[in-house]
Residue frames as qw, qx, qy, qz and C-alpha x, y, z in Angstrom:
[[0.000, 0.888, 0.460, 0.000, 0.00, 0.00, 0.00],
 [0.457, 0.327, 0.020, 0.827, 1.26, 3.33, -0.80],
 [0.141, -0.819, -0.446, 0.332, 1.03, 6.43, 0.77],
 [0.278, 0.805, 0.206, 0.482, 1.10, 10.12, -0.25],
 [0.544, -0.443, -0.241, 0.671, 3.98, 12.15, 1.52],
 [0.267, 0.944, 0.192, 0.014, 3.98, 15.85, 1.17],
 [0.714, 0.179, 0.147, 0.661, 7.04, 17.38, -0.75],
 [0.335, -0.263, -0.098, 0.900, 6.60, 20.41, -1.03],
 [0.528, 0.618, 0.237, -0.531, 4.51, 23.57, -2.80],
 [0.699, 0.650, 0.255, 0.154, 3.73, 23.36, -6.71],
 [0.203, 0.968, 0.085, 0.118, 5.42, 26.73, -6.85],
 [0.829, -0.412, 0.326, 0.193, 8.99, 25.12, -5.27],
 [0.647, -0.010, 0.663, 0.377, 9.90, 23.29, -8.26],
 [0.387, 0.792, 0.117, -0.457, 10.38, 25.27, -10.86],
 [0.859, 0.510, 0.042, 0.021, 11.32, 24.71, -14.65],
 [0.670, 0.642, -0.144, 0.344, 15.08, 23.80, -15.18],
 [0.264, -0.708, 0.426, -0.498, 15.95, 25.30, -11.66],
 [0.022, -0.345, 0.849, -0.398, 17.38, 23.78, -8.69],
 [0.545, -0.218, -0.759, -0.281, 15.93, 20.54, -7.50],
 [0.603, -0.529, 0.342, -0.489, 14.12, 20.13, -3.74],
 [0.394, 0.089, -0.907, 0.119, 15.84, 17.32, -2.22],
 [0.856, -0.333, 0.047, -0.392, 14.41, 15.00, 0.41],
 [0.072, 0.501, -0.860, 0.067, 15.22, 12.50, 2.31],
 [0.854, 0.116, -0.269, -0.430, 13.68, 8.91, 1.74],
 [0.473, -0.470, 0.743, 0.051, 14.71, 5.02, 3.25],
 [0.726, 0.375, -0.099, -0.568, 15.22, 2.96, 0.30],
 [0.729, 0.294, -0.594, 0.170, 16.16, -0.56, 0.23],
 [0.763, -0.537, -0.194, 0.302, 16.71, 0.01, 4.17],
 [0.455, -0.282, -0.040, 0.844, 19.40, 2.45, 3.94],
 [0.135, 0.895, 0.251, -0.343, 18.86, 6.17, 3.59],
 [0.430, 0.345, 0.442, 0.707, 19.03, 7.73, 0.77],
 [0.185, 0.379, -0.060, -0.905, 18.87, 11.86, -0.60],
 [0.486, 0.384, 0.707, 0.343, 16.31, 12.03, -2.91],
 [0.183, -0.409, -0.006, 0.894, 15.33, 14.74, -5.22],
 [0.316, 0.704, 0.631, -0.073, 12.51, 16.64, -7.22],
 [0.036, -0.344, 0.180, 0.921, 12.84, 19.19, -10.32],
 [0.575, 0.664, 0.283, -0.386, 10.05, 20.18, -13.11],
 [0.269, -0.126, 0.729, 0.617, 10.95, 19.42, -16.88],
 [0.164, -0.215, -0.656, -0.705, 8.02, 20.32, -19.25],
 [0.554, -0.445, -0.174, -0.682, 5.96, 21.46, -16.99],
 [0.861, -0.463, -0.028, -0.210, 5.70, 18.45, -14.89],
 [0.603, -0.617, 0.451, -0.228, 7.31, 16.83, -11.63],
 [0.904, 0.022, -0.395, 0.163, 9.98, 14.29, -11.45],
 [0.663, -0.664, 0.259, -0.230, 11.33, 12.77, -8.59],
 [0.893, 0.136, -0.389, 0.181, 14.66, 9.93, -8.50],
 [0.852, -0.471, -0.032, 0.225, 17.25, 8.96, -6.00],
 [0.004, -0.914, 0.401, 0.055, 20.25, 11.22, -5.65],
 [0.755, -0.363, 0.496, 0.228, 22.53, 8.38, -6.73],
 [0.410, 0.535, -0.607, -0.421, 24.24, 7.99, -10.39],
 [0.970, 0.079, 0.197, -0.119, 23.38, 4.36, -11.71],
 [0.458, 0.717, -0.475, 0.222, 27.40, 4.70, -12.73],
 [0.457, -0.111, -0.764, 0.442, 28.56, 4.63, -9.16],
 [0.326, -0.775, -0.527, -0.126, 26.15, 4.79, -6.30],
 [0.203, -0.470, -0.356, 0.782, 27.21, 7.98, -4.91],
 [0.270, 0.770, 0.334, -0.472, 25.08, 12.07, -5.59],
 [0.666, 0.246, 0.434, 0.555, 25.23, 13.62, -8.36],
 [0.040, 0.958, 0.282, 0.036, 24.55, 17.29, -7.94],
 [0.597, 0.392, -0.198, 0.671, 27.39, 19.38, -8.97],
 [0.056, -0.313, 0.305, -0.898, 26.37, 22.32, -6.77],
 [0.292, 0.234, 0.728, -0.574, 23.31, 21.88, -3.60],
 [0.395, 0.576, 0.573, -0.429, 20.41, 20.58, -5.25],
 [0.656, 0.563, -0.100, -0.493, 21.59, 21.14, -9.46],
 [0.595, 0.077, 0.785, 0.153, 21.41, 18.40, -11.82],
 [0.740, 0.663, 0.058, 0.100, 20.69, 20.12, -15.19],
 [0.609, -0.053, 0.188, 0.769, 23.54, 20.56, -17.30],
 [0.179, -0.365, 0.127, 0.905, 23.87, 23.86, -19.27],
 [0.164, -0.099, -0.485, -0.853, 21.58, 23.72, -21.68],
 [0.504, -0.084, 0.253, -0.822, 18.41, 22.74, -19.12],
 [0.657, 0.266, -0.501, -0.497, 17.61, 19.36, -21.28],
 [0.626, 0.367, -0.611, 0.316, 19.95, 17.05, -18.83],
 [0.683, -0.670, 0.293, -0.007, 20.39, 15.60, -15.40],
 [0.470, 0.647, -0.511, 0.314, 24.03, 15.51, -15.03],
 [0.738, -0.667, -0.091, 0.047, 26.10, 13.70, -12.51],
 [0.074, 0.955, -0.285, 0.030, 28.86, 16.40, -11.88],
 [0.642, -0.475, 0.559, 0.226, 31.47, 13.36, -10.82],
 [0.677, 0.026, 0.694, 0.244, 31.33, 11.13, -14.08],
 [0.245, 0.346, -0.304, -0.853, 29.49, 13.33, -16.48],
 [0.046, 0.323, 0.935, 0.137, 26.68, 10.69, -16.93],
 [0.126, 0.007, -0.264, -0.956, 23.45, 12.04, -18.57],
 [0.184, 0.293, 0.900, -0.266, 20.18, 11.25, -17.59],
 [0.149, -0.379, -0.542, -0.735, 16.64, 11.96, -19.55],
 [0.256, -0.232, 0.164, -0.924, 14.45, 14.18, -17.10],
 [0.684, -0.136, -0.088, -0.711, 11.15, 12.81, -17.72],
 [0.940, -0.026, -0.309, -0.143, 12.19, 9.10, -17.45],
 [0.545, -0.578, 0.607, 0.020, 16.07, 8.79, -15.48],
 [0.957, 0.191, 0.210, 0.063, 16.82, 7.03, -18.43],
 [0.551, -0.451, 0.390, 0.584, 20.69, 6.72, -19.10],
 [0.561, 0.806, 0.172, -0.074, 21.68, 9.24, -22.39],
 [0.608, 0.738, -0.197, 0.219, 24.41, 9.24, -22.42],
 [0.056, -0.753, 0.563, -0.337, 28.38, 8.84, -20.72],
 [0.388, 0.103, -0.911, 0.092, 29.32, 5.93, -18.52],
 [0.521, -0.207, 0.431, -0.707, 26.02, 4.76, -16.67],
 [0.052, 0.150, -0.987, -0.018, 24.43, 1.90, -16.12],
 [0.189, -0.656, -0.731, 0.006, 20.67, 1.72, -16.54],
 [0.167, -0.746, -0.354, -0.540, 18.66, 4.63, -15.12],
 [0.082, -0.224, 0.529, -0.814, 18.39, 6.45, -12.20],
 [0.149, 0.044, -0.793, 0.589, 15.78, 5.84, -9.65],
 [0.310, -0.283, -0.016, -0.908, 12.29, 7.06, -9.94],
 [0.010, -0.065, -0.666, 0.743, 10.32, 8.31, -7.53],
 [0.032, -0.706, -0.613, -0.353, 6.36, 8.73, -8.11],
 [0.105, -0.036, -0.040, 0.993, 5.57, 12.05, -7.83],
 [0.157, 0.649, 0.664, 0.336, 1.97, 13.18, -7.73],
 [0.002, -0.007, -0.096, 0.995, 0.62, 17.21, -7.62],
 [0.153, -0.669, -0.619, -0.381, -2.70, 18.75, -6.45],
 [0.334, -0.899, -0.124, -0.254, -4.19, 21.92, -5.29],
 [0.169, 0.867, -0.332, 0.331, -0.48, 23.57, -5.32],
 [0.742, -0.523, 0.390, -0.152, 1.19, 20.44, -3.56],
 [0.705, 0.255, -0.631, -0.200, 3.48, 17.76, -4.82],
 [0.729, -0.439, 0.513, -0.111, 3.65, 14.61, -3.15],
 [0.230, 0.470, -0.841, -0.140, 5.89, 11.46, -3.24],
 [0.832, -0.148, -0.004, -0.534, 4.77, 8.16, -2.96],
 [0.495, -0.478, 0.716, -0.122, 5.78, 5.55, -0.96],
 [0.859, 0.214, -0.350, -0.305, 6.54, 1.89, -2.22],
 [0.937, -0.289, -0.183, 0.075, 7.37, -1.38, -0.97],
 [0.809, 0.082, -0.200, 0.547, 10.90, -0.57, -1.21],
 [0.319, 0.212, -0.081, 0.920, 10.76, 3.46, -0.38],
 [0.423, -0.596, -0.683, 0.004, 9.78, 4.53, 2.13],
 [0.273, -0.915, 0.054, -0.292, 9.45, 7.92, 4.73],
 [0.373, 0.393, -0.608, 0.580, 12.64, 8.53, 6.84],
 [0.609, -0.693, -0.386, -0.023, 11.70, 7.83, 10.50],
 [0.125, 0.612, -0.480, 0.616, 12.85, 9.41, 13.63]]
């Protein structure tokens, strides 16, 4: 069963701009995760490169490259397609991570799954 976590406002995540991270337990071990807007809509994936598992944000929280098109992981220079975390390009392996994402009445949430789940305290 899933549940709907709140992320953050609509008005957050904005086109091409810095991403809102989060933190998320996935697989058992905690993990960053993170949320930017690409064509309008929300995507969500695990701050990890599918290259090697470590972050990939060159500076807090960006992941396009220069032209806006591109999640970039600033270590390897692996290239990820926004809308899907699918590997485009450089030395990756598979995809990044994704997160469901869902948005209403100026909210996004994430959604839990078997494997990802809410940090506890």
């Amino acid at each position: 069963m899933t549940r709907a976590i709140p992320l953050c406002n609509s008005s957050d995540l904005v086109e091409g701009d810095r991403a809102v991270p989060f933190d998320v337990v996935y697989a058992g071990e905690t993990c960053r995760g993170f949320a930017v807007r690409f064509d309008g809509v929300p995507h969500a994936y695990l701050n990890r490169c599918s290259h090697v598992a470590m972050e990939m944000d060159f500076q807090p929280n960006r992941f396009f490259d220069d032209s806006g098109q591109w999640l970039m992981c600033a270590t390897h220079g692996a290239v990820y397609a926004p809308h899907t975390g699918q590997c485009a390009g450089g030395p990756c392996r598979g995809g990044l991570v994704k997160i469901t994402l869902g948005e209403s009445g100026g909210v996004v949430h994430w959604h839990t799954d078997w494997n990802l789940q809410p940090l506890g305290f």
